[in-house]
Backbone as JSON Lines, residues from 0, in Angstrom:
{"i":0,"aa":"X","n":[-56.94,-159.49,207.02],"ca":[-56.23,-158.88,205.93],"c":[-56.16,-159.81,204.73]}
{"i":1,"aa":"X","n":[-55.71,-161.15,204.77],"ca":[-55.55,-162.22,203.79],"c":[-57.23,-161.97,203.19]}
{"i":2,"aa":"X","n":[-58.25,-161.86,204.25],"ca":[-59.17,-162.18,203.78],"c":[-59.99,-161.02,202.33]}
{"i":3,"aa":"X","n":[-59.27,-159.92,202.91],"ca":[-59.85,-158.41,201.95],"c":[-58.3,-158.58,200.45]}
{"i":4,"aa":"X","n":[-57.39,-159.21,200.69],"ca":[-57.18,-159.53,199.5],"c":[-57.49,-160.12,198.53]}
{"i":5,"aa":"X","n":[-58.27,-161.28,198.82],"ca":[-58.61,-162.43,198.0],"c":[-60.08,-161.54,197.53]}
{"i":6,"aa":"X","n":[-60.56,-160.71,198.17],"ca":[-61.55,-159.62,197.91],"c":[-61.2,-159.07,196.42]}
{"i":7,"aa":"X","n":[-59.82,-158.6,197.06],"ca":[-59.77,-157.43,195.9],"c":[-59.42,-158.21,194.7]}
{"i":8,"aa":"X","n":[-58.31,-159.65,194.73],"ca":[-57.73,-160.46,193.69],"c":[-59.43,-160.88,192.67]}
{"i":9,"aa":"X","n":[-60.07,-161.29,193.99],"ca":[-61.51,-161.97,192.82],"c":[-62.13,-160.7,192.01]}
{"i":10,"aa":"X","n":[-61.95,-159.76,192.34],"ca":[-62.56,-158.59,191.98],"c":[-62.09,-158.05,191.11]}
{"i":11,"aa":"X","n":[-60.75,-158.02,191.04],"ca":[-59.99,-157.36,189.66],"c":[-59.89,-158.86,188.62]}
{"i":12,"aa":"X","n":[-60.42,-160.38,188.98],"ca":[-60.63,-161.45,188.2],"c":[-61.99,-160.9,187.49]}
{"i":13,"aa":"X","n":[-63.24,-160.66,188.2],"ca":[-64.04,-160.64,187.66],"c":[-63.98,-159.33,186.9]}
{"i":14,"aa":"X","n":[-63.42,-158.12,187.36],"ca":[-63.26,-157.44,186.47],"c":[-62.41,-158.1,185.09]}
{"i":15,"aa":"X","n":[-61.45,-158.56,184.93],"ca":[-60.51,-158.74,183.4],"c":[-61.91,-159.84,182.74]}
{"i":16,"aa":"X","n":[-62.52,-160.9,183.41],"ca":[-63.57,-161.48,182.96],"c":[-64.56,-160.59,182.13]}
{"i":17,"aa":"X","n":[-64.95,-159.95,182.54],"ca":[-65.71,-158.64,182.34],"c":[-65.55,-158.62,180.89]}
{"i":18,"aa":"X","n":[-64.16,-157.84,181.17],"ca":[-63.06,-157.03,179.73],"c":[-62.97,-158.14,178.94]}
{"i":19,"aa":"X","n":[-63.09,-159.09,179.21],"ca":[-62.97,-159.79,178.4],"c":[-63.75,-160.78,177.6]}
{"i":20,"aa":"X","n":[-64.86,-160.71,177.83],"ca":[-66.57,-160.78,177.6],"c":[-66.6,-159.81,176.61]}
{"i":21,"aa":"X","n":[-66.23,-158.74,176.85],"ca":[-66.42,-157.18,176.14],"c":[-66.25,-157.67,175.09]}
{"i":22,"aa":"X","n":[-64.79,-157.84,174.98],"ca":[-63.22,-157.83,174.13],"c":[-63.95,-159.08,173.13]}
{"i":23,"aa":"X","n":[-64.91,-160.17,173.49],"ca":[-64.52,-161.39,172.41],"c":[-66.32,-160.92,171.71]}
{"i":24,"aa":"X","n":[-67.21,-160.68,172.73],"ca":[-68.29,-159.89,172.19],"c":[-68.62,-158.73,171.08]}
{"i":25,"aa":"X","n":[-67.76,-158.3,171.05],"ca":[-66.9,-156.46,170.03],"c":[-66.25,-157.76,169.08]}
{"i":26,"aa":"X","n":[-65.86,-158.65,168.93],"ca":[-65.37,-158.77,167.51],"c":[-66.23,-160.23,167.23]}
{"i":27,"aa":"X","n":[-67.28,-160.97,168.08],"ca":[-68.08,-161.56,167.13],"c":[-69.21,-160.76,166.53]}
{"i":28,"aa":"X","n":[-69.38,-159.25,167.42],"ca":[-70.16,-158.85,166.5],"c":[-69.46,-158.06,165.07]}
{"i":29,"aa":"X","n":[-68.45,-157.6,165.15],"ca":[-68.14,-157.18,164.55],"c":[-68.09,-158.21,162.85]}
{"i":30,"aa":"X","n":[-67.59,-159.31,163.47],"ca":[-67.43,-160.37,162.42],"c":[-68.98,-160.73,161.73]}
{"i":31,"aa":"X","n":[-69.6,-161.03,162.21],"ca":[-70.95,-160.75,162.04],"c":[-71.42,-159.97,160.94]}
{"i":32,"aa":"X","n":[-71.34,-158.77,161.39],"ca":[-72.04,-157.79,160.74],"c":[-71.21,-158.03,159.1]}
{"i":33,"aa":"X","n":[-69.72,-157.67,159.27],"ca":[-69.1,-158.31,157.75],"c":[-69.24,-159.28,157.23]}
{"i":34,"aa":"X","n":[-69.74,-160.24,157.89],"ca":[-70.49,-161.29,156.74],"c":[-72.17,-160.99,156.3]}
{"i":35,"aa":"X","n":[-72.89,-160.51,156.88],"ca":[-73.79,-160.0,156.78],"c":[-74.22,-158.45,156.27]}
{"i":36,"aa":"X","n":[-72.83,-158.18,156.11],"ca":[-73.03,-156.55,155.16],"c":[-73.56,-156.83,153.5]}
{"i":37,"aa":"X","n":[-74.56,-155.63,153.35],"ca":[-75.29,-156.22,152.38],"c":[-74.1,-155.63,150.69]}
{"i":38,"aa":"X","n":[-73.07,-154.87,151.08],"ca":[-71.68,-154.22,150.21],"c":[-70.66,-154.71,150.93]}
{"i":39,"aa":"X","n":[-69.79,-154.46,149.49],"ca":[-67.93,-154.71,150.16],"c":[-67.9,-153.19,150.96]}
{"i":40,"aa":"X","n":[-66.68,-153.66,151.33],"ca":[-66.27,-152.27,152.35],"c":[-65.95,-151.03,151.35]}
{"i":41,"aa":"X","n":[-65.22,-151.59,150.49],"ca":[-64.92,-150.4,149.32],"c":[-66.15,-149.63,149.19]}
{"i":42,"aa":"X","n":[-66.98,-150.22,148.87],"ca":[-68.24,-149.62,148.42],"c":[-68.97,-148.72,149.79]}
{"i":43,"aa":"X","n":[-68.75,-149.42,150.74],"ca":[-69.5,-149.04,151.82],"c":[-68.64,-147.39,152.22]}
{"i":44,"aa":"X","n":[-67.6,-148.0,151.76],"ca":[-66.44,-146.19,152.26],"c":[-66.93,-145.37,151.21]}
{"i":45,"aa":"X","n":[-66.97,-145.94,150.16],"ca":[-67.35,-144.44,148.9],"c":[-68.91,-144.24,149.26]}
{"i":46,"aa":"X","n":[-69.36,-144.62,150.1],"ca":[-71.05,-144.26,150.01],"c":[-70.67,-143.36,150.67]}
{"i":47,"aa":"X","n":[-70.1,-143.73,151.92],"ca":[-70.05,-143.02,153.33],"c":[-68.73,-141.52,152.74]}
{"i":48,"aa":"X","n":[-68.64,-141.93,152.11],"ca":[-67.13,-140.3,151.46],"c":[-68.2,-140.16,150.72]}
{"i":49,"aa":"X","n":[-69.31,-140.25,150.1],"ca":[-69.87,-139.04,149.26],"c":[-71.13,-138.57,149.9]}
{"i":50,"aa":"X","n":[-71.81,-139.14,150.7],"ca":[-72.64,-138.67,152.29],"c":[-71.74,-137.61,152.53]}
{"i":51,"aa":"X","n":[-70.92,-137.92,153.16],"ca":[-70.16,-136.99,153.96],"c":[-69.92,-135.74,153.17]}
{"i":52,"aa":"X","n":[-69.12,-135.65,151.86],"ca":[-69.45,-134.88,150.94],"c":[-70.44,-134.03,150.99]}
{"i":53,"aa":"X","n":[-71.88,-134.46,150.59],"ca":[-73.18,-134.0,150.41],"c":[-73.72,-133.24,151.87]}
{"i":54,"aa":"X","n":[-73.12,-134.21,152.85],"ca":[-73.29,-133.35,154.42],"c":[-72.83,-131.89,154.34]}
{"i":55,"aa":"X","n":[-71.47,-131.91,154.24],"ca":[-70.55,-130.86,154.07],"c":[-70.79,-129.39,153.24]}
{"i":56,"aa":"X","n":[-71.85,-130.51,152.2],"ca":[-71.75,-128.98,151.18],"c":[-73.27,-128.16,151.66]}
{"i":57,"aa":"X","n":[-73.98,-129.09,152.59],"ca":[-75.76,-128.78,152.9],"c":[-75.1,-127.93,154.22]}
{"i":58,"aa":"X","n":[-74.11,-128.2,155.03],"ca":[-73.68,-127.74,156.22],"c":[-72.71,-126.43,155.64]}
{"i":59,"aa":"X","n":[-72.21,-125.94,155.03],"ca":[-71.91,-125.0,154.56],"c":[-72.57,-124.05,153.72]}
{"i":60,"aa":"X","n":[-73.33,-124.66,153.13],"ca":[-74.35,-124.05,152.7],"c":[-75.66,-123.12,153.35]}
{"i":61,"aa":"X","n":[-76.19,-123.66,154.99],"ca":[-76.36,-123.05,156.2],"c":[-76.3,-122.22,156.76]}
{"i":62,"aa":"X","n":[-74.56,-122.68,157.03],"ca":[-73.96,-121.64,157.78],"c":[-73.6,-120.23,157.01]}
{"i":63,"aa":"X","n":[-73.66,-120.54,155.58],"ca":[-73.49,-119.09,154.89],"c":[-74.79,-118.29,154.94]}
{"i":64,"aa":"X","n":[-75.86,-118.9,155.58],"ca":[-77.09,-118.3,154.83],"c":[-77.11,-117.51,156.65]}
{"i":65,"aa":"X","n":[-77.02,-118.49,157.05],"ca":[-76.98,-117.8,158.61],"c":[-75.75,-116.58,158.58]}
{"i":66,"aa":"X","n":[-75.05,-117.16,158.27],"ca":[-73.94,-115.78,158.74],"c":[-74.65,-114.66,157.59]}
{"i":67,"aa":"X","n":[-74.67,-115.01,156.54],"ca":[-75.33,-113.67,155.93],"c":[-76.41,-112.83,156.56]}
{"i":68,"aa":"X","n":[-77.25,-113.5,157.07],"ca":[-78.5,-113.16,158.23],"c":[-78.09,-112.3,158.95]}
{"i":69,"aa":"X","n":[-77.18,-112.64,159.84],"ca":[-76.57,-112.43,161.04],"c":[-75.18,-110.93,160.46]}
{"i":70,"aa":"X","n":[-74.96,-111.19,159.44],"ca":[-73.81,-110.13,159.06],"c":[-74.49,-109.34,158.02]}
{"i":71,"aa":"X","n":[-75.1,-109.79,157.52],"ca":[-75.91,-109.01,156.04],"c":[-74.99,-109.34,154.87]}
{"i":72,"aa":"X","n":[-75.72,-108.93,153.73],"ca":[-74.76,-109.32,152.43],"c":[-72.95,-109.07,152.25]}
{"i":73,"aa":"X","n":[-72.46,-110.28,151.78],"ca":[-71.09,-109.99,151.55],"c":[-70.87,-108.75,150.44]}
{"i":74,"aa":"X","n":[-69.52,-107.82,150.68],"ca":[-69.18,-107.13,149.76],"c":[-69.57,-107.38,148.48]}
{"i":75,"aa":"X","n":[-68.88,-108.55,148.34],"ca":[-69.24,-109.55,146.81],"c":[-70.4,-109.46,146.26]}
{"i":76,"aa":"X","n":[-71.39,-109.62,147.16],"ca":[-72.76,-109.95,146.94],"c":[-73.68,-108.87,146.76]}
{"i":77,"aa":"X","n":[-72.84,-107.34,147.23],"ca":[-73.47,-106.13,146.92],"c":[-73.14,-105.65,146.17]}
{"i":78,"aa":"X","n":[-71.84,-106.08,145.73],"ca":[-71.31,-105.92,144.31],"c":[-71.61,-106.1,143.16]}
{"i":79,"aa":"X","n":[-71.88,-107.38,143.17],"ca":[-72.45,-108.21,142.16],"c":[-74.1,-107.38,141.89]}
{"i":80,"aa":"X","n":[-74.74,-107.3,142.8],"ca":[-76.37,-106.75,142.75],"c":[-76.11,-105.28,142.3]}
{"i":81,"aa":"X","n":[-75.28,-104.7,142.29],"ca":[-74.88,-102.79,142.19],"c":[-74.56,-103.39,140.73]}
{"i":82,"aa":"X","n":[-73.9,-104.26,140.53],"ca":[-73.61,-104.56,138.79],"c":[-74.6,-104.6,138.05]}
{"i":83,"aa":"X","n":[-75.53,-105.66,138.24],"ca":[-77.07,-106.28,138.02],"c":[-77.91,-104.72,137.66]}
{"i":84,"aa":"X","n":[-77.98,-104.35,138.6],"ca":[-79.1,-103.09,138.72],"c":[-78.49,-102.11,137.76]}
{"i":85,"aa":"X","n":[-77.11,-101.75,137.41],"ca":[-76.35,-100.92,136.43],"c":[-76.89,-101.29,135.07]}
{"i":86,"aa":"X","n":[-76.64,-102.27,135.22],"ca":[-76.83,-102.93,133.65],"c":[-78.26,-103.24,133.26]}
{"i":87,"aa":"X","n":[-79.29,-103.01,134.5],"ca":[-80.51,-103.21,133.96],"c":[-80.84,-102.25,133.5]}
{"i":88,"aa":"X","n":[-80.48,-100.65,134.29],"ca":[-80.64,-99.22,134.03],"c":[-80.42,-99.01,132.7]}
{"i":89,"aa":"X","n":[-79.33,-99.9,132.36],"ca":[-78.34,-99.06,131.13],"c":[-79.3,-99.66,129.92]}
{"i":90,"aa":"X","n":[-79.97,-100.95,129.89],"ca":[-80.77,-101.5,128.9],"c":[-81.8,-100.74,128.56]}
């Protein structure tokens, strides 16, 4: 019995060893990379907020074309074309 403890004690040692390899590995790289970033962070967040932006508006932009596909033209959009075609008649 003594002997399957010292089992489990080295085992949950080498496990926190482990975690803790992890733990000092995750912030020299981390440190790293911020000295080696080729921008300040400021800069690096407004790149990454206007990406994201530009994602957003290409990803919505998509999904409208698909749902239109999939649903056919919005009211709006048959509206707008019933206007178009009125006013071409009327010229």
């Amino acid at each position: 019995m003594a002997h399957e403890k010292e089992q489990k004690e080295s085992g949950l040692a080498d496990a926190g060893a482990f975690m803790l390899g992890g733990l000092v590995g995750a912030l020299v790289g981390a440190i790293a990379m911020i000295w080696n970033a080729p921008r300040s962070g400021v800069q690096t967040r407004t790149e990454i907020r206007e990406r994201g932006l530009e994602l957003r508006a290409q990803a919505e932009s998509v999904a409208a074309e698909a749902r239109e596909k999939v649903e056919g033209p919005s009211p709006e959009a048959l509206i707008a074309e019933a206007k178009e075609a009125a006013r071409r008649l009327r010229n």
